[in-house]
C-alpha positions as CSV (number, residue, x, y, z in Angstrom):
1,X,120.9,174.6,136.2
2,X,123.2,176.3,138.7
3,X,122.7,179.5,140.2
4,X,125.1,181.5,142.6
5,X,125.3,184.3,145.7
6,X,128.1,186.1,146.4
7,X,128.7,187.7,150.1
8,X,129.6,191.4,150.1
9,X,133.2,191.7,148.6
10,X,133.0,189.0,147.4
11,X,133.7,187.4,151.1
12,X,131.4,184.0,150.2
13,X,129.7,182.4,147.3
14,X,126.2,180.1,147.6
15,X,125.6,178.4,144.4
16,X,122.3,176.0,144.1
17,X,123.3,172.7,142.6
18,X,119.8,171.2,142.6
19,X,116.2,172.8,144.4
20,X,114.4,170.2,143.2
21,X,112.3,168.1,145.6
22,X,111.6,164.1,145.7
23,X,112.4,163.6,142.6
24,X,114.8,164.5,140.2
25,X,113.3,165.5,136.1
26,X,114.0,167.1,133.3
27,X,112.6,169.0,130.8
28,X,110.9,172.4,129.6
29,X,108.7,172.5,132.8
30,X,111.9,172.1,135.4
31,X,113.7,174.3,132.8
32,X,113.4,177.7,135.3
33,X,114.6,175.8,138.4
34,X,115.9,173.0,137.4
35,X,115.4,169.1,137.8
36,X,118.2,168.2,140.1
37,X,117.5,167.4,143.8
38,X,119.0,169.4,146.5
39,X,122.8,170.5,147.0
40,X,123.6,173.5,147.9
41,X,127.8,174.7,148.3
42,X,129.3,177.5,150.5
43,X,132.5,178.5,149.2
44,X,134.9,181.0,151.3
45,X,138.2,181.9,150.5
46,X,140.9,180.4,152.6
47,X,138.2,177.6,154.0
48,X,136.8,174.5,152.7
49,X,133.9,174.2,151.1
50,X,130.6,173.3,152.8
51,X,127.8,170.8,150.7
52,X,124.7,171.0,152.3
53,X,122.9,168.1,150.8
54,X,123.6,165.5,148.6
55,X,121.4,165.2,146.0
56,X,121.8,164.8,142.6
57,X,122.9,168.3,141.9
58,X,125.8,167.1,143.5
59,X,127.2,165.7,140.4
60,X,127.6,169.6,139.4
61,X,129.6,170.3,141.8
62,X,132.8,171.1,140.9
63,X,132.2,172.0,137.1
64,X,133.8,174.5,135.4
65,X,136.6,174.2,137.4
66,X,140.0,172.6,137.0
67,X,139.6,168.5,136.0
68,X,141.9,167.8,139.1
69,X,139.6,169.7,141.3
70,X,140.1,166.8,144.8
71,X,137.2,167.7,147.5
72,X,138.6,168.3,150.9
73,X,135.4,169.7,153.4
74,X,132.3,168.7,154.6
75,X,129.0,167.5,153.9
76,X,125.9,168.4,156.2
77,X,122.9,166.8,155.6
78,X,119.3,168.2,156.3
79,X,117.4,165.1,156.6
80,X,117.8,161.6,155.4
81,X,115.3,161.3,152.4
82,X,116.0,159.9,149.2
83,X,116.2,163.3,147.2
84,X,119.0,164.5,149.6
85,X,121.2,162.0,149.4
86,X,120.9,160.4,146.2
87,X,124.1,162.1,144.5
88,X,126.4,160.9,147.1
89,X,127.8,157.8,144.8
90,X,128.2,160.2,141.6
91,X,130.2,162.9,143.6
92,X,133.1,162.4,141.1
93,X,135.6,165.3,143.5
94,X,135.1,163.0,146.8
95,X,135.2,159.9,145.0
96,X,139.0,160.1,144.4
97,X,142.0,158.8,146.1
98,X,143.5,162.0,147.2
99,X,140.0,163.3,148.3
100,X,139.2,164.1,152.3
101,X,135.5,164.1,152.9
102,X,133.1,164.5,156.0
103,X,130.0,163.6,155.8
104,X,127.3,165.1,159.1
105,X,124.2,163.3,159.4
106,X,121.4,163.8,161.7
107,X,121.7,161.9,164.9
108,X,119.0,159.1,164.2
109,X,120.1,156.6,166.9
110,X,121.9,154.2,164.0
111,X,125.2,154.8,163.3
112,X,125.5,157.0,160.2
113,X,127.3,154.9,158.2
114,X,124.6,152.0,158.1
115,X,122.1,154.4,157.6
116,X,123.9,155.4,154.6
117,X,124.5,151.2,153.9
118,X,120.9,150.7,153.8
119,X,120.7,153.3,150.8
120,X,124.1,152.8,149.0
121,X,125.2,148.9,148.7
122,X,124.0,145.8,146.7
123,X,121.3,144.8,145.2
124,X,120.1,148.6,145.0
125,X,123.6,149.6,144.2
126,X,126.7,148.3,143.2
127,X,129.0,150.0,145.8
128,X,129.0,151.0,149.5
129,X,130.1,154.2,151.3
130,X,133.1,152.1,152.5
131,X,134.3,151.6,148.6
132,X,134.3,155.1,147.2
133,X,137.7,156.1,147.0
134,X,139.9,158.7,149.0
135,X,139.0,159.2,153.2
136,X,135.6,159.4,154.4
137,X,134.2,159.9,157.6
138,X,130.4,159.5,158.4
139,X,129.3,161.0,161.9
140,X,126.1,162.1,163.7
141,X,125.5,165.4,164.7
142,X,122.4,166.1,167.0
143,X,120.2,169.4,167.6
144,X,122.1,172.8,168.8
145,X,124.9,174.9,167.4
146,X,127.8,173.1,165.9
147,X,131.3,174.4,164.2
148,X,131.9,173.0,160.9
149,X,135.0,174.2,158.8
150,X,135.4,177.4,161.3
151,X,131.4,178.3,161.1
152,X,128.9,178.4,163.2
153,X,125.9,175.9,161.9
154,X,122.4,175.8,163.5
C-alpha cells in the first residue's frame, strides 16, 4: 500500500512506500497501513529523487512507472535498524548498470559501507553492497544541516 502528498501546484510529491515498523506482514490487519517497512520518496520536478529509508517498501518504488525507470539520487537513512534498511538488496531501479545511487548513513564511527557489510553479504545474504550493479556510494553524514540533491535536510 502506497499513499502520496503533493506540494501546492503540484511543486513536490511524498508517497509512503512502507510505515510499517520492525517487521514487515501482511494481511487483513496491516491492510489500512500496510505491511511494508519504512521508505518514504520526495519527488520534485527538475531534481532527483530523495529515499528516506530503505526498507522493504523500497521494492515499490518505482512502480507504475516506465520498466526502464534507472534511479539516479539519494538515499538517507534515519537509523540503522533492520526494518530500515532491509529493502536495499531488492531495490530493482538502483540495482542496474546504468543506475547512480547515494546512499547517507548516520555517522556511527564505522565506515558506512561495513556497517552495511555486516547486514548485506554471505551467509545472511548472498550479495554485498559492493555487487549490486550500476555506481554506489556509501558515506556518513553526522548531526546538523546538510544539502542533499539542492535541499536543505536536518
Amino acid at each position: 500500500m502506497t499513499g502520496s502528498v503533493r506540494g501546492i501546484g503540484g511543486g513536490f510529491e511524498i508517497t509512503f512506500h512502507g510505515v510499517r515498523g520492525s517487521t514487515p506482514c501482511h494481511g487483513e490487519s496491516t491492510s489500512r497501513y500496510g505491511g511494508n517497512t519504512s521508505c518514504v520518496s520526495m519527488a520534485v520536478p527538475g531534481h532527483d529523487p530523495i529515499l528516506f529509508d530503505l526498507g522493504t517498501g523500497l521494492r515499490y518504488f518505482g512502480v507504475g512507472f516506465p520498466q526502464n525507470l534507472v534511479f539516479h539520487g539519494t538515499c538517507l537513512l534515519s537509523h540503522l535498524h533492520w526494518d530500515h534498511v532491509q529493502g536495499l538488496p531488492f531495490f530493482r531501479s538502483g540495482d542496474r548498470p546504468d543506475a547512480n545511487t547515494r546512499v547517507l548513513v548516520p555517522e556511527q564511527g564505522v565506515p558506512p559501507f561495513e556497517l552495511l557489510s555486516q547486514m548485506m553479504s554471505p551467509p545472511a545474504f548472498p550479495i554485498r553492497p559492493d555487487e549490486l550493479r550500476g555506481t554506489w556510494s556509501f558515506e556518513s553524514i553526522d548531526e546538523g544541516e546538510h544539502t542533499v540533491e539542492g535541499f536543505a535536510v536536518l
